[in-house]
C-alpha positions as CSV (number, residue, x, y, z in Angstrom):
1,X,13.7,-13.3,10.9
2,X,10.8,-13.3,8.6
3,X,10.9,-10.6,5.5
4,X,8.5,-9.9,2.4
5,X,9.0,-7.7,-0.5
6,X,6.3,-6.0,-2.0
7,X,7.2,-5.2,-6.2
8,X,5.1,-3.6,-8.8
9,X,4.3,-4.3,-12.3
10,X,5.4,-0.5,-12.6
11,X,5.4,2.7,-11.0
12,X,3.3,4.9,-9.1
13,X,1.3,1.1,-8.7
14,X,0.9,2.5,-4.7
15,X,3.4,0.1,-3.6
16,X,4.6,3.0,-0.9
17,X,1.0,3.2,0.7
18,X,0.4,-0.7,0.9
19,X,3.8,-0.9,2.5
20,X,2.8,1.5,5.0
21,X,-0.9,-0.3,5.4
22,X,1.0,-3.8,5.6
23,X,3.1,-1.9,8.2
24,X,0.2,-1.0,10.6
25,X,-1.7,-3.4,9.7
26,X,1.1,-6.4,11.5
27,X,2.0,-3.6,13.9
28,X,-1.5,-3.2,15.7
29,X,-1.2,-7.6,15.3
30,X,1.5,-6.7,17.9
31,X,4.1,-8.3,15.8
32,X,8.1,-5.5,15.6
33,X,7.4,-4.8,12.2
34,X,10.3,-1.9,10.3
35,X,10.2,-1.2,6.8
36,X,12.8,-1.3,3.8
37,X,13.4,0.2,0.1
38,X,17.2,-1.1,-0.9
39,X,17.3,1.8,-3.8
40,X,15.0,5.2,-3.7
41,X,15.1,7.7,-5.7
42,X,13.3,10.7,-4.7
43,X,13.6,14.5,-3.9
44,X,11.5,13.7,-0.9
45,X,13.2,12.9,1.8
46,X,13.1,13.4,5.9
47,X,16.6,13.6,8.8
48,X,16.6,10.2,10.5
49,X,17.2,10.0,14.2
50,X,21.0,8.8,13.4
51,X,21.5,12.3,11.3
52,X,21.3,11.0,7.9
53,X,18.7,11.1,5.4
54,X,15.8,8.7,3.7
55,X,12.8,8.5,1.4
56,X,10.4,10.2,2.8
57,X,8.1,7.3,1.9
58,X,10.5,5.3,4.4
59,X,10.0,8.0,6.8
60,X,6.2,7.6,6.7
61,X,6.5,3.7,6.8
62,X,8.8,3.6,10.0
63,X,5.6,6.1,11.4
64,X,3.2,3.0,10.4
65,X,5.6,0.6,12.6
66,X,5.5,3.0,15.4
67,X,9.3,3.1,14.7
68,X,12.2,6.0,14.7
69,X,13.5,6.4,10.8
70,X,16.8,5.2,10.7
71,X,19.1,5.2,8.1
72,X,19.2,1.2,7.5
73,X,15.7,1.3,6.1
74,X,16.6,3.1,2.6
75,X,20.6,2.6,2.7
76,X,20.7,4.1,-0.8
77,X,18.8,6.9,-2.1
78,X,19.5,9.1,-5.1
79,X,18.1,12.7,-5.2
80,X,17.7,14.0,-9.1
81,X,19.6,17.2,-9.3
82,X,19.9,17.7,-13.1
83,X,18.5,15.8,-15.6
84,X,20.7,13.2,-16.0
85,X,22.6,13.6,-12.7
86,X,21.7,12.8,-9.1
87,X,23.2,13.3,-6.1
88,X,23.9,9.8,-4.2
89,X,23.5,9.1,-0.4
90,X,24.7,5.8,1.2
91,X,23.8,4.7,4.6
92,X,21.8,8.6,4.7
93,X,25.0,10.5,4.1
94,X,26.2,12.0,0.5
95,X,28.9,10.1,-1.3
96,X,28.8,12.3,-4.4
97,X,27.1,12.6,-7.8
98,X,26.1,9.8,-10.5
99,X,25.1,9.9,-13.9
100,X,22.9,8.1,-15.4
101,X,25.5,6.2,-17.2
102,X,27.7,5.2,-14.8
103,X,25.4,4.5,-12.0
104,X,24.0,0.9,-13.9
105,X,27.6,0.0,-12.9
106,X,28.0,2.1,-9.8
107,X,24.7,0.3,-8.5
108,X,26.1,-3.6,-8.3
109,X,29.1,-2.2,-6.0
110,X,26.0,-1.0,-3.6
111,X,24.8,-4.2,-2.5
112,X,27.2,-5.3,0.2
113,X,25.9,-2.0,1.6
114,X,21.9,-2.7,1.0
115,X,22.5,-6.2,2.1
116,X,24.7,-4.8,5.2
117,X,21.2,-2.6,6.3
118,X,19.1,-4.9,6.0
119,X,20.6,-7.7,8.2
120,X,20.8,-5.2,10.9
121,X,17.2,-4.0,10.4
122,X,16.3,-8.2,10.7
123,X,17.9,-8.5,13.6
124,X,16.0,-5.8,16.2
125,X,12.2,-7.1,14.2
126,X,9.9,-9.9,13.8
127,X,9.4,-9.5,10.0
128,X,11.0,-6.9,7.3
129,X,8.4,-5.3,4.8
130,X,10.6,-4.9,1.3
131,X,9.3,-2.0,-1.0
132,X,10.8,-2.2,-4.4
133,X,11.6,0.4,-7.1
134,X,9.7,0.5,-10.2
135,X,9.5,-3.1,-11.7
136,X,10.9,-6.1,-12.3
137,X,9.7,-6.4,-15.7
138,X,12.4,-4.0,-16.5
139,X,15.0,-6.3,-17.7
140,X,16.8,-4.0,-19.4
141,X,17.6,-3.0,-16.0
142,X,18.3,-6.4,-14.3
143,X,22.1,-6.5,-14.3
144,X,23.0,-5.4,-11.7
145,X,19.8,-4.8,-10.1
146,X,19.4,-3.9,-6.1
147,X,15.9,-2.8,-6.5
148,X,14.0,-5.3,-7.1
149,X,14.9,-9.2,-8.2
150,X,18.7,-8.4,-7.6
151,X,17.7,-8.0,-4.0
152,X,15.3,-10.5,-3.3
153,X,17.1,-13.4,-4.6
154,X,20.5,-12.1,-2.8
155,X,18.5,-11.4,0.6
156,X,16.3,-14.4,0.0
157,X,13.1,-12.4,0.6
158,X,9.6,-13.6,-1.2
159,X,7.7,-11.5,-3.2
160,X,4.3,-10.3,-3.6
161,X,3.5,-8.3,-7.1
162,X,1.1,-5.3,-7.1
163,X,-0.9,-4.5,-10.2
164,X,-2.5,-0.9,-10.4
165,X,-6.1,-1.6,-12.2
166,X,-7.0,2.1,-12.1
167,X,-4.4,2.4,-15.0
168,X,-5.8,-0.2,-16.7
169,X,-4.2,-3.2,-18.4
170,X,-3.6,-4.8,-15.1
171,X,-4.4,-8.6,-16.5
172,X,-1.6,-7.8,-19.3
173,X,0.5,-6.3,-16.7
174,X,0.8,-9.3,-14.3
175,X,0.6,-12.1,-16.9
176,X,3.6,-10.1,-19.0
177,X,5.8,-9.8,-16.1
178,X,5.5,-13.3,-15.4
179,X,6.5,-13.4,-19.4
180,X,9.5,-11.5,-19.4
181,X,11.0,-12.4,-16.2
182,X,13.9,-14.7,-15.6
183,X,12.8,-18.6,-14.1
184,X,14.4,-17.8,-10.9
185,X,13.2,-14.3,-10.2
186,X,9.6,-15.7,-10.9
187,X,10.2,-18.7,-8.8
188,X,10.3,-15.5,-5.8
189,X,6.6,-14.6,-6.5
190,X,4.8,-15.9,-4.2
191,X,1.5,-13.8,-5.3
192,X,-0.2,-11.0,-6.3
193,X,-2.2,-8.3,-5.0
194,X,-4.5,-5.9,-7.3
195,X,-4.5,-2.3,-6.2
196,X,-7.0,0.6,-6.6
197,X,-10.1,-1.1,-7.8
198,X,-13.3,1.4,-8.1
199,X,-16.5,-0.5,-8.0
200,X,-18.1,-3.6,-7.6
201,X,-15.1,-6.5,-7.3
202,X,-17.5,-9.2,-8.6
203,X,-16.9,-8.0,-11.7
204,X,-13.6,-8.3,-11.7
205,X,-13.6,-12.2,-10.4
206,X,-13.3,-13.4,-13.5
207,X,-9.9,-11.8,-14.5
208,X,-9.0,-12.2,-11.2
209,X,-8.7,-15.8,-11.7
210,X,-7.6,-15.6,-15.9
211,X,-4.1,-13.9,-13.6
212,X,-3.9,-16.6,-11.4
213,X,-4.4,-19.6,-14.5
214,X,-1.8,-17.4,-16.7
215,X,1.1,-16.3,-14.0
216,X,0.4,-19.5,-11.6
217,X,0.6,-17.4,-8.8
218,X,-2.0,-17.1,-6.1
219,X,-4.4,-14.1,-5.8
220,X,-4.0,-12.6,-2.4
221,X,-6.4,-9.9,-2.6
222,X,-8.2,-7.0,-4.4
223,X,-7.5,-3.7,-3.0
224,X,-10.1,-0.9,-3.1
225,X,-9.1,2.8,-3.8
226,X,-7.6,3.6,-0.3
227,X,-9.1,7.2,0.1
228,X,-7.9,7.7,3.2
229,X,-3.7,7.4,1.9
230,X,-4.9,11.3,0.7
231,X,-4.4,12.3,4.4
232,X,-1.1,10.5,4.3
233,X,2.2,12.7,3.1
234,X,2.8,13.2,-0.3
235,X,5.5,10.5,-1.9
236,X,6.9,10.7,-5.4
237,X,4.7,12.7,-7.2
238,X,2.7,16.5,-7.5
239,X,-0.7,15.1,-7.9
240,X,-3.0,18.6,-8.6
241,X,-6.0,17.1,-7.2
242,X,-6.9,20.6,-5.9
243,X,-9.1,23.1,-7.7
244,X,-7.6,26.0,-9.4
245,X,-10.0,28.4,-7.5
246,X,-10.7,28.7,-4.5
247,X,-14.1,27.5,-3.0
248,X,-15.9,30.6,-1.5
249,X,-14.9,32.4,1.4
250,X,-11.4,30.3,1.0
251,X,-8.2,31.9,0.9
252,X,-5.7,30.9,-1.8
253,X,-2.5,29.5,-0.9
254,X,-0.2,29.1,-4.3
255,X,2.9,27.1,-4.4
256,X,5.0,26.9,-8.1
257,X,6.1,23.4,-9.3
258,X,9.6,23.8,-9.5
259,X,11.5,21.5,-12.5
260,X,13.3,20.1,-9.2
261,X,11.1,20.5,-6.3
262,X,11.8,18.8,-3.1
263,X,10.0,18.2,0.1
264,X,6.5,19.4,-1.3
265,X,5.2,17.7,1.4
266,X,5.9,20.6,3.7
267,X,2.9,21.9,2.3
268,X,0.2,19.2,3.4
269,X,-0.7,20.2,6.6
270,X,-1.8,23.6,5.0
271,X,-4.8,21.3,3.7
272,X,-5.9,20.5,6.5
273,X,-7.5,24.0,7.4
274,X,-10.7,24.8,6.3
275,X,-9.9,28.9,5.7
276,X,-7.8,27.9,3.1
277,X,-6.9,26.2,-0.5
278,X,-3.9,25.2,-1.3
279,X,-3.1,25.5,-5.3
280,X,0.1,23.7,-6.7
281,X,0.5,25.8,-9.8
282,X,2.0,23.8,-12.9
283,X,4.3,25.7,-15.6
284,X,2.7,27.4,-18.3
285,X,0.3,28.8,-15.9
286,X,0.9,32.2,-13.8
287,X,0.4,32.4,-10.2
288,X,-2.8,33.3,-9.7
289,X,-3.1,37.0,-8.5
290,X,-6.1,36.2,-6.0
291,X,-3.6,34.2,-3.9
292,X,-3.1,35.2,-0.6
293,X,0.2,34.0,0.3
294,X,2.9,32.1,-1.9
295,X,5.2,29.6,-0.9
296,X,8.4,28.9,-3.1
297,X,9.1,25.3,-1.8
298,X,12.4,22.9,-1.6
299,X,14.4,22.7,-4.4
300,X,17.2,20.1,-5.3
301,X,19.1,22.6,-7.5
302,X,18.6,26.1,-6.2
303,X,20.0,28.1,-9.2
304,X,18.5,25.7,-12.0
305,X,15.1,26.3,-10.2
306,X,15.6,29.5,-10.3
307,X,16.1,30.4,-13.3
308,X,12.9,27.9,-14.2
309,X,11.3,30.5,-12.0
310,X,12.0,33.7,-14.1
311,X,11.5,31.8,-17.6
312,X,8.4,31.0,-16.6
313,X,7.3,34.5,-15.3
314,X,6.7,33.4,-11.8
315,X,8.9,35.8,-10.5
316,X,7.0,39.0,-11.8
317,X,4.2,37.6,-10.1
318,X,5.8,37.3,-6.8
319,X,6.7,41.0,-6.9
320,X,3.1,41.5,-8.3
321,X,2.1,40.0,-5.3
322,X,4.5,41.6,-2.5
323,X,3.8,45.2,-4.3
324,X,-0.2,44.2,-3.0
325,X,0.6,43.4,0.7
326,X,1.2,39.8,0.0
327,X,3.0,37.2,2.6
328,X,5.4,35.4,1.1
329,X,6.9,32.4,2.9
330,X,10.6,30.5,1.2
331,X,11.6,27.3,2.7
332,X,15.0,26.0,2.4
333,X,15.2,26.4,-1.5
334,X,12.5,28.9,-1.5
335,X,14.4,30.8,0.9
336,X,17.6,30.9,-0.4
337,X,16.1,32.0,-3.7
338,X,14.2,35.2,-1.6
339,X,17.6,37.1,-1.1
340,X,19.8,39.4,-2.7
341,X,22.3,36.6,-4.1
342,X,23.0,32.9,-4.5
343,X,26.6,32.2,-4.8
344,X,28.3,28.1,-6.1
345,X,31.6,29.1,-6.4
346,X,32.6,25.3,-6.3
347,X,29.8,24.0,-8.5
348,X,28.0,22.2,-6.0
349,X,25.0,22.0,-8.3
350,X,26.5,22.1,-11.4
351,X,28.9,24.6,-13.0
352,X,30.1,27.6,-10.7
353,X,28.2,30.5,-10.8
354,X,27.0,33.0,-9.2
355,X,23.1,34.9,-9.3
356,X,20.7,37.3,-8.3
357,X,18.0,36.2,-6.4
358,X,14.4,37.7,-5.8
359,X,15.9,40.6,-3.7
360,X,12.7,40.0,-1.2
361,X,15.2,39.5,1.7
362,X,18.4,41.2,2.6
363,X,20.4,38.0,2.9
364,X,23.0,36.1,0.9
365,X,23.8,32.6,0.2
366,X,27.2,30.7,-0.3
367,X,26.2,26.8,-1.1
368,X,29.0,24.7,0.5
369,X,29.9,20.4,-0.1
370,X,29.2,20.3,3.9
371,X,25.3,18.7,3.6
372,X,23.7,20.2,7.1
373,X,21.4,16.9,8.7
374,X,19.9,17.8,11.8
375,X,16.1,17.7,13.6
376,X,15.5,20.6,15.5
377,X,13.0,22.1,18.1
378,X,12.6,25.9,18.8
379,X,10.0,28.9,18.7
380,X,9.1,30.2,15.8
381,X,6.4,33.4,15.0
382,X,5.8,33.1,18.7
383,X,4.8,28.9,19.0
384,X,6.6,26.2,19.5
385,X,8.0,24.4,16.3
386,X,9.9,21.0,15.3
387,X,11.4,19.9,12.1
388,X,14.5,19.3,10.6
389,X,17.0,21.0,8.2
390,X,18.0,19.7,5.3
391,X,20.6,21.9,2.8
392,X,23.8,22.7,1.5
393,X,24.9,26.1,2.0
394,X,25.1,29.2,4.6
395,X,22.6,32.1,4.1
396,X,24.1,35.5,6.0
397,X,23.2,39.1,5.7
398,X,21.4,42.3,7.6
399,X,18.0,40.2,7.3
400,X,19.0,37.7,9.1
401,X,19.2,39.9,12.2
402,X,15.1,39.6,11.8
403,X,15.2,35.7,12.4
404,X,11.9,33.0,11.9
405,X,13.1,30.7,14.3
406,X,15.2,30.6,17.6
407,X,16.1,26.8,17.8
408,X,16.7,24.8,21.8
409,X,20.3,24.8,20.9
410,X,21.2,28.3,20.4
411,X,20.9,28.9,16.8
412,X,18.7,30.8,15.0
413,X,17.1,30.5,11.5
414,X,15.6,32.0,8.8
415,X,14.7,35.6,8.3
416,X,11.8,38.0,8.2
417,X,11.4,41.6,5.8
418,X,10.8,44.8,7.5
419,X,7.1,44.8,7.3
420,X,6.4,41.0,8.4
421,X,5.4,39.9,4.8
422,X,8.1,37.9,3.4
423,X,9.4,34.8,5.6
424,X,12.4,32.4,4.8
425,X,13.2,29.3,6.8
426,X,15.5,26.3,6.1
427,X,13.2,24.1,8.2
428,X,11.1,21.5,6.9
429,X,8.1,20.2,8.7
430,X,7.1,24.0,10.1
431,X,3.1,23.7,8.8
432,X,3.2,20.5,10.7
433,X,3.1,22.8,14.2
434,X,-1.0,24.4,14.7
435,X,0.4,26.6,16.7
436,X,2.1,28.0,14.0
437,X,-0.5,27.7,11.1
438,X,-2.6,29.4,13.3
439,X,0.5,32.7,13.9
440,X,0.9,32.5,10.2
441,X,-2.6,32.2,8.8
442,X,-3.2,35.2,10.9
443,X,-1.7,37.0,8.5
444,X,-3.6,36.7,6.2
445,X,-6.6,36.7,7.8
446,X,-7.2,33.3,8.1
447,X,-8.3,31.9,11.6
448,X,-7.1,28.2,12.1
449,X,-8.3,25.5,13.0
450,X,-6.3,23.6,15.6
451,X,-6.1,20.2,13.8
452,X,-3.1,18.0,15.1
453,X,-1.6,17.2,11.5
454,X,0.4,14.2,13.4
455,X,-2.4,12.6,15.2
456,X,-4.5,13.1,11.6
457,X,-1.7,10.8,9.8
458,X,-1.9,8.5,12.5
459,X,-5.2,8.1,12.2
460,X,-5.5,7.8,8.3
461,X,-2.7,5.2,8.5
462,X,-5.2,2.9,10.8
463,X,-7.4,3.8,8.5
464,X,-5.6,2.8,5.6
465,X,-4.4,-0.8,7.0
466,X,-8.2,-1.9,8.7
467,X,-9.3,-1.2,4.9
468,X,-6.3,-3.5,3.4
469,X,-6.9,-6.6,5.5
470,X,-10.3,-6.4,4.9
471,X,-9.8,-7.2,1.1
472,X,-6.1,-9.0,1.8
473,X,-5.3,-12.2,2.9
474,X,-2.7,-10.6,5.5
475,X,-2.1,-14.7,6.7
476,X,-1.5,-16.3,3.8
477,X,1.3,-13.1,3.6
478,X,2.8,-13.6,7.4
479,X,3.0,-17.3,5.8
480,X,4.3,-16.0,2.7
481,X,6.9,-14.3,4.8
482,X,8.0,-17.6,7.2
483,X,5.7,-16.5,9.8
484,X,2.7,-19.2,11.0
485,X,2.2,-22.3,9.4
């Protein structure tokens, strides 16, 4: 089966979004397209339909194939949980903690695995789109490598390298990688694309071609600044591409960036309404008192976060804010931070401890080695919701009595103060439901607006692929790949 690998000549080049337009681009050619990253790492992830756990960039990219995520197409993704520690899942199920020490020779070990996940994947598809993980021209990194060149020459996959323009430097940043790179990993570069150009491309034709005289590989495109891949989930990063006010006769929504937030996506579909503005508040900066309701996202490392909270004096502001009527909503981090206490007695995240939390909801949490994976369906706030639960630990107590959810299965979730003003939930995805923007807004006097955030993605990721192969040479890449002639 056919495969291609798309690298970068660094991060955040927007290798994740041209892997999803590549995606939908061969998929609506009506060719079984699945996507691939041997080695993530992210705090953003998504429950695939075989109960584990992937990039949620991977997630979004199975979505551009029309496909179910499955655990094959990231078989190893590390989750930062400390600052030199991460949590490491194999084949979308934890297998314990690295450092960054050890994992360089932790990571070699991995490859039967990455190599195991993708023969599978190549075997139910007509072609395999590779993303990498930052670059290649890292060869400090290169022993041991599954990311990038490690993979590609083991899996035998071709390469195509992105540059990001916007950045600037991009003719030194393709010409040097070919520089620094071993003979043989250059020989698997078949091309190179250039990403988020601005402007007239004319005027970039002649460095376009001083790249292709300099590297000796092919240009197979320049790619304009995708605007639609800002409907698309959020990836890797917080971008705070929102203003810190709100527009007029907006309502604020204000969510703190956590040292080790996780899942911020959660928040996206709250953009799409027009009643309200969603501000992503950075440290050294207090919530802003105007807001209407707070969200305390996802966190990676509930207790560390937590204390990042109260040093930087977000948490007098949330009891500002509740003290003044306002709705407070936790999700799975956030949530477990909302009640009374957060107890580690086995050092799950670090030494054993134990702390108060917030105090906002009468409920207690244990954390626990047992990593709940699960997609759910139920009611919640009076309309149907689906999502999926993501988290280590067991949250009990009187509050709990008031749940958020009732799930198909039985369970229940969540919990809900006295007066209807602070909400926790351990499920992910619940904005994505208009049903329940539109219970939740209410509250705070918002009146939504209906828009399916699903069938929005779906759109902006046709959207996304019609605008790459206009400025790609999509053939000359199925050839690339072994497919045509």
């Amino acid at each position: 089966m056919a495969a291609l690998m798309l690298q970068g000549t660094g991060s955040d080049v927007g290798k994740s979004v041209l892997v999803a337009a590549l995606c939908r681009c061969l998929t609506n050619r009506d060719l079984r397209v699945l996507p691939f990253k041997p080695q993530n790492m992210s705090n953003n992830a998504a429950v695939t339909a075989d109960g584990g756990e992937i990039g949620r960039a991977q997630a979004l990219q199975a979505l551009a194939c029309r496909a179910e995520p499955h655990s094959d197409m990231n078989p190893v993704l590390l989750k930062p949980q400390a600052d030199r520690t991460s949590q490491l899942i194999v084949h979308g199920r934890v297998r314990g903690t690295l450092g960054s020490g050890n994992f360089r020779e932790a990571r070699g070990a991995l490859m039967a695995e990455v190599l195991e996940s993708h023969d599978r994947l190549r075997r139910q598809c007509d072609i395999i789109i590779v993303e990498g993980a930052g670059s290649p021209a890292e060869i400090n990194l290169r022993a041991g490598d599954i990311a990038n060149m490690g993979f590609a020459r083991a899996a035998n996959v071709p390469v195509v390298l992105i540059g990001d323009i916007d950045r600037g430097g991009v003719i030194a940043s393709v010409v040097g990688t070919r520089a620094v790179i071993e003979p043989d990993d250059a020989a698997m570069i078949r091309g190179f694309l250039i990403n988020k150009f601005r402007g007239d491309p004319t005027l970039f034709e002649d460095g376009y071609r001083a790249i292709e005289r300099r590297s000796g590989w092919p240009g197979l495109g320049v790619i304009p600044w995708l605007s639609a891949a800002a409907r698309l989930p959020s990836e890797d990063a917080v971008i705070l591409d929102r203003a810190a006010d709100p527009q007029e006769g907006r309502k604020l929504i204000a969510c703190p960036i956590l040292p080790r937030i996780s899942n911020f996506d959660d928040l996206d579909p709250l953009k799409l309404e027009p009643g309200v503005e969603v501000v992503m508040v950075p440290p050294g900066r207090p919530i802003p008192a105007e807001a209407a309701m707070i969200v305390l996202p996802g966190s990676k490392a509930t207790i560390a976060d937590l204390a990042a909270l109260r040093a930087e004096g977000w948490d007098i502001d949330i009891r500002a804010h509740h003290r003044r009527g306002g709705l407070i909503v936790g999700l799975c981090g956030g949530y477990q931070m909302l009640g009374r206490r957060i107890a580690d007695p086995l050092g799950i995240e670090g030494a054993p401890a134990e702390v108060e939390g917030l105090g906002l909801l009468d409920v207690e949490t244990t954390l626990s080695p047992a990593k709940i994976l699960r997609r759910v369906r139920g009611t919640a706030l009076g309309a149907p919701v689906e999502g999926y639960e993501m988290h280590m630990g067991e949250t009990r107590g009187p509050g709990a009595a008031r749940r958020m959810a009732m799930l198909e299965d039985g369970a229940e979730d969540g919990a809900i103060d006295p007066a209807g003003r602070v909400i926790g939930s351990y499920l992910h995805g619940l904005f994505a439901s208009a049903d329940l923007r539109r219970a939740l807004l209410a509250r705070i006097d918002v009146t939504a607006s209906g828009r399916d955030y699903a069938a929005d993605v779906d759109t902006a990721l046709d959207d996304i692929a019609a605008e790459f192969a206009r400025y790609a040479d999509v053939d000359a890449m199925l050839r690339i790949a072994g497919i045509g002639g």
